[in-house]
Every structure is written in C-alpha cells, then in structure tokens.
C-alpha positions as CSV (number, residue, x, y, z in Angstrom):
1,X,-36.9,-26.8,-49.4
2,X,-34.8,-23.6,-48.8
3,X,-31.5,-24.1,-47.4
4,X,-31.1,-23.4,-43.9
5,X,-27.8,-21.3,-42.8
6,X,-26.3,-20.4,-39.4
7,X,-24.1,-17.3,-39.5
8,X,-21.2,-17.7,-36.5
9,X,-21.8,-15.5,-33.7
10,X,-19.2,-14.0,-31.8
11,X,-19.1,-15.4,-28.0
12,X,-17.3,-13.8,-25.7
13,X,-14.4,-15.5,-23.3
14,X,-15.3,-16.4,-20.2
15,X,-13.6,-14.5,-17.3
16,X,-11.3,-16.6,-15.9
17,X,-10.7,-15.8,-11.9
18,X,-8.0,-18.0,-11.6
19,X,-4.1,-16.8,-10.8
20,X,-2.9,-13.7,-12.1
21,X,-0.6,-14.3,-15.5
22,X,3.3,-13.8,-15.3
23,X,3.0,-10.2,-14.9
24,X,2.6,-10.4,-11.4
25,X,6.0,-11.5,-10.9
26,X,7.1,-8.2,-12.4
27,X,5.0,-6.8,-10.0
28,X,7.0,-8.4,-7.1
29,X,10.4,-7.6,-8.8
30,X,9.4,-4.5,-8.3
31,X,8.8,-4.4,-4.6
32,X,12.0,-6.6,-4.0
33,X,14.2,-3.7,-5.8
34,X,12.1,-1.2,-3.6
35,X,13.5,-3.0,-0.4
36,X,16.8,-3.6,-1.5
37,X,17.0,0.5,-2.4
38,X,15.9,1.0,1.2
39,X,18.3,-1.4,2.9
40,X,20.8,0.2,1.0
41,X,20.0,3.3,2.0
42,X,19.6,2.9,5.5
43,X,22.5,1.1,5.6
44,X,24.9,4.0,4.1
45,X,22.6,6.7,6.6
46,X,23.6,4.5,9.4
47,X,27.6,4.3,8.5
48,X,27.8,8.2,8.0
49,X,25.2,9.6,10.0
50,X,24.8,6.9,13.1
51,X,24.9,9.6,15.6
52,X,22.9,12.0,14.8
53,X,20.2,9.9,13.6
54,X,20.1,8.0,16.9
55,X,20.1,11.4,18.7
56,X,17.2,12.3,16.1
57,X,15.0,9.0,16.8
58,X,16.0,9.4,21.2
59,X,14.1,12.8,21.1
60,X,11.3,12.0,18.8
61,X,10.4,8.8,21.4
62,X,11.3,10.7,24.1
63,X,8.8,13.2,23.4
64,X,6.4,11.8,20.8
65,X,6.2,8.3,21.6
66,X,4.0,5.5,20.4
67,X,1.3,8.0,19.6
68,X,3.6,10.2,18.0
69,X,3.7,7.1,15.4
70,X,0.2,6.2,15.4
71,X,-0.8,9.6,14.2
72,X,1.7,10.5,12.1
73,X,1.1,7.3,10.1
74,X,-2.4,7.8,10.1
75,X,-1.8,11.5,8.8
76,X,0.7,9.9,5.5
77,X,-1.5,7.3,4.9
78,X,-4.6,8.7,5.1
79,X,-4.0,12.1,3.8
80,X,-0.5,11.4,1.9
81,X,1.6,13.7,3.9
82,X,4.8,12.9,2.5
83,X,6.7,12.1,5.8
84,X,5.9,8.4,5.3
85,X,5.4,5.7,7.5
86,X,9.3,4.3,7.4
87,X,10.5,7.6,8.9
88,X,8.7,6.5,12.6
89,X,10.2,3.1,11.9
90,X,14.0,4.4,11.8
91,X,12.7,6.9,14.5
92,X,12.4,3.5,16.4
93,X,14.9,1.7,15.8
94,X,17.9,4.4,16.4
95,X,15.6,5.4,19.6
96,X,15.4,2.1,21.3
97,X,11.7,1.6,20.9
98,X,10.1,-1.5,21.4
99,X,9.6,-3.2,18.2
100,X,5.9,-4.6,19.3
101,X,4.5,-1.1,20.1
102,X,6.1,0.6,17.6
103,X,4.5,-2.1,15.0
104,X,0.9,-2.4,16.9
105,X,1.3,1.3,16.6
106,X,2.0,2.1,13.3
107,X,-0.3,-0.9,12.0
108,X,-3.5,0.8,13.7
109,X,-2.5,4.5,12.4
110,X,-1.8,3.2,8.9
111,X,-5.3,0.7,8.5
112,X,-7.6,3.3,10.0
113,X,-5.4,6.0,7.4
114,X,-6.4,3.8,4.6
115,X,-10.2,4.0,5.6
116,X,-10.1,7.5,5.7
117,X,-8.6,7.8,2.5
118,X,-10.8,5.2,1.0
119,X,-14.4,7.2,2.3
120,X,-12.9,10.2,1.2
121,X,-12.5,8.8,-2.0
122,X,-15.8,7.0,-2.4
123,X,-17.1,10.2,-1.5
124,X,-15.6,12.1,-3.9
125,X,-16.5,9.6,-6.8
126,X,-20.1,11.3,-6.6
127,X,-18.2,14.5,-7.8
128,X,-19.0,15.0,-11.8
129,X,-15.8,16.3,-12.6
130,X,-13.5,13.9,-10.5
131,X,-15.3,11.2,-11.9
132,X,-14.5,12.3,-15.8
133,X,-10.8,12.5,-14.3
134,X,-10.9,8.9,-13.3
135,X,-12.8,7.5,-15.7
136,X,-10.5,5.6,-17.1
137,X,-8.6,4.7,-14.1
138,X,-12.2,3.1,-12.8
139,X,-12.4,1.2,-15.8
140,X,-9.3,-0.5,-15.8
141,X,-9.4,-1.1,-12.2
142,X,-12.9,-2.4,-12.4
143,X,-11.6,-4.9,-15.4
144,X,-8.8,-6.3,-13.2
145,X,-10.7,-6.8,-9.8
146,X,-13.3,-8.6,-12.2
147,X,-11.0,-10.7,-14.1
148,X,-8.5,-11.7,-10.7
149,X,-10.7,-11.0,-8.1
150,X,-9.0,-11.6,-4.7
151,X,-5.2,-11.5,-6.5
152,X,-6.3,-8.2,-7.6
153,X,-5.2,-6.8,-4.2
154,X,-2.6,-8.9,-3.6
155,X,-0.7,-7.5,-6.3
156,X,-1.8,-4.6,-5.7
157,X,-0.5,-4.8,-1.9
158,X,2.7,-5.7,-3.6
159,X,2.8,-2.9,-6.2
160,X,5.9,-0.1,-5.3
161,X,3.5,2.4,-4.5
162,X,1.7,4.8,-1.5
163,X,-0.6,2.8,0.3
164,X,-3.0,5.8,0.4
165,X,-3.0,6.1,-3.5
166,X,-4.2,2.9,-3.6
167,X,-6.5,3.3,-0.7
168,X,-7.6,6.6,-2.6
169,X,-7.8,4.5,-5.7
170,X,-9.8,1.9,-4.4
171,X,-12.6,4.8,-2.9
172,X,-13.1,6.2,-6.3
173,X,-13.5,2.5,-8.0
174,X,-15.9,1.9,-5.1
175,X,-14.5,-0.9,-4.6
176,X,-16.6,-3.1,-2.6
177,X,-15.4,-2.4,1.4
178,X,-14.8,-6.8,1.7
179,X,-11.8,-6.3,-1.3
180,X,-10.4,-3.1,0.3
181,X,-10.4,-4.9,3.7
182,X,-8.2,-7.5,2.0
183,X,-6.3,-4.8,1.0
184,X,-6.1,-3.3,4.5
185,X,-4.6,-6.5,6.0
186,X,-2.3,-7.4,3.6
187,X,-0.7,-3.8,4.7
188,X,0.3,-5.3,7.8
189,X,3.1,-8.0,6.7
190,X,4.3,-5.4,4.5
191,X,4.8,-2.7,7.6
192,X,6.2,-5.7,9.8
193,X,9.1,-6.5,6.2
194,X,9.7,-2.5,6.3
195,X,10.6,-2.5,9.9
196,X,12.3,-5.5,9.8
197,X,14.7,-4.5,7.2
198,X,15.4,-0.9,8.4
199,X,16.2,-2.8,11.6
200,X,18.2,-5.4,9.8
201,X,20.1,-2.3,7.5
202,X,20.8,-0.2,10.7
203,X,22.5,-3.4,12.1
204,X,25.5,-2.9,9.7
C-alpha cells in the first residue's frame, strides 16, 4: 500500500479586531505633549502679549462673530487653510465670547469641513495618477481599519495631526462614510479639550 503523506500548509492568522496593541499609547503620548506645547504657549502669549491679543480677539467678535468662526473653521478644516481652528478659540476667549456658541460654532464648521474634505477626496481617488501617489497610503490604511476596526479612528482621532489630512485621508481610502462619521464625532471632545485649555492657559 503506498504511503500516504500530508505536506503542512501554510494558514494564515486570523484578524484579530480586538484592542489596538501598546502602540496606541504612543499614539496618545503624543497628543498629550501636543496640548501641553499649546498650554505652554498660550500661557507665555498671554503673560507678554495680554493686551493686544484681547484687543485682537474684541475686534474679531465684534465684527466677525460666531459665523466668523463657523466659516473660518470650515475653510481650515475642509480645505486646510492654515489659520487653524485654535486661532477662533483664543479669538474667544481674549474677546469675551460665550464659550457654548463659540463651541456649537466651531463644532458645526469643523464636521461639515471634514465632509467636504472627505468627498473631495473620495472623488479624487478615481483620478489614475493620485491613486498611484496613494497607493501605498490606501494600503496601509486599509490593513489597519481591517485589523482594529472601530479603534482605527480612535487613534486616529487621537493622532497629533490636521483633522482635514485625515479627513482627506480617509476620502482617498474610501473609507466607508459609518467609520469616517466615527471619526467626525470623536472631533468634537477634542475641539471642547482645545478650547478648554487655551481657556485654562489664558487664565495664568
């Protein structure tokens, strides 16, 4: 009788989708440094250059207002103009704004920024030479949104970078729209720790 054999076969790892590994803490070292750099710094503008900033952020509510903040959030975070969203913030605070309005504000122009960003993106995907640019990009990202799933965006949410680059990046993964609304709300307890702590820095 000839002798049966069974060569091994290589099987592939299941994906797991559980936590994120330790890597994620880096991840929100990161962000933690981010806000101490801008407590710092708002702190130090505020010892040396109290008056004119609060002269500065009077005349930009005076005459912009809440709308003022809408927009020009919408305009950094949906076309990365690189007056960022923080700058209306300390426009607020040294101007005596309301913090609920200014917040309500800058939270509606900065989610409907991302979705701009994020169909501008997905529309550009379909473009041959964009998409050899990311190709790599959309790989990784497509490995990691696979393998965490939901934690994918938080870490991403906590990650020290533009919101709009990852709601660009996010368009040209084609990232399916219930992840990047994940993405979009976790934006908003971020906005409310910005404001918070220019408020708390300017205090000193």
């Amino acid at each position: 009788m000839a002798e049966c054999r069974s060569d091994p076969v290589d099987v592939d790892e299941p994906i797991a989708h559980g936590r994120p590994p330790l890597r994620g803490i880096g991840f929100l070292a990161k962000m933690v440094a981010g806000l101490a750099l801008l407590f710092v710094i708002i702190g130090t503008a505020g010892h040396y250059y109290r008056d004119d900033l609060q002269r500065l952020g009077t005349a930009f509510v005076d005459s912009m207002g809440y709308l003022g903040m809408g927009v020009g959030t919408f305009i950094a975070d949906g076309l990365h103009f690189p007056i960022p969203p923080q700058f209306y913030m300390l426009a607020s605070v040294t101007g005596g704004a309301s913090p609920l309005l200014t917040l309500a504000a800058i939270s509606v122009g900065s989610i409907a920024g991302g979705h701009v960003a994020y169909y501008i993106a997905m529309k550009a995907s379909r473009l041959k030479f964009i998409l050899r640019r990311a190709a790599k990009v959309k790989t990784t990202m497509a490995a990691v949104v696979e393998r965490w799933g939901t934690w994918a965006m938080v870490l991403g949410s906590l990650l020290p970078v533009p919101y709009s680059f990852l709601c660009y990046l996010s368009g040209l993964n084609r990232l399916p729209y219930p992840l990047f609304a994940i993405l979009c709300v976790l934006r908003i307890p971020k906005i409310v720790a910005y404001f918070y702590l220019i408020r708390l820095g300017w205090s000193f």
